[in-house]
N, C-alpha and C positions, 0 to 999 in steps of 0.2 A: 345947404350942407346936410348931408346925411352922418348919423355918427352908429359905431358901431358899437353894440355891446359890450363891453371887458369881462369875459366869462372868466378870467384868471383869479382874479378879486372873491368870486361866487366861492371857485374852488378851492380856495384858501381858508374862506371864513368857512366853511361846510367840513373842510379836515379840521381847525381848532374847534366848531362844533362838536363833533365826534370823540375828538382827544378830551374835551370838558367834561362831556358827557360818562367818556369810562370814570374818569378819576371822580365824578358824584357817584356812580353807579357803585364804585370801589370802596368809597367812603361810607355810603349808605349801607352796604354788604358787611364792610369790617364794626362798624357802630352796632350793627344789629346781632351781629354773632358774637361780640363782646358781652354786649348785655345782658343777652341769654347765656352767658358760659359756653359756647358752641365751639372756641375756640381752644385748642391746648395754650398753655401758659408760655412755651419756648417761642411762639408764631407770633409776627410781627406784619405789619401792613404788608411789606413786599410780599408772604404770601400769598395774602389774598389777594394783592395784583396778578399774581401766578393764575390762580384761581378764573379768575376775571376775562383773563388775556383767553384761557382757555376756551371759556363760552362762547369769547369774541368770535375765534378763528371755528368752533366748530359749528356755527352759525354761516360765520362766511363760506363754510365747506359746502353744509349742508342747501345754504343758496346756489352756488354754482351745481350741485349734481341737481339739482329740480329745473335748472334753466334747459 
């Protein structure tokens, strides 16, 4: 019997990797700008997801024009 891979499985756990990974990255960013006062007082977590997503996608940009 030969058995095949299941690369489905990989790609699954590797995108909630990634999703885990902002929302630490997000939390660790809002914690730290908190405590420094770095943040205005009206700004709540969703901005700094704002923030966050931002770096995300100009990352992903800046990967695809160097490919």
């Amino acid at each position: 019997m030969i058995f095949e891979e299941n690369r489905t499985i990989e790609k699954v756990w590797e995108k909630w990797g990634y999703v885990l990974s902002y929302f630490i990255f997000t939390t660790i960013l809002f914690l730290i700008l908190a405590l420094l006062n770095k943040i205005p007082e009206s700004w709540a977590y969703l901005y700094v997801m704002g923030i966050t997503i931002l770096i995300a996608l100009m990352g992903v940009i800046i990967k695809r024009l160097l490919k």
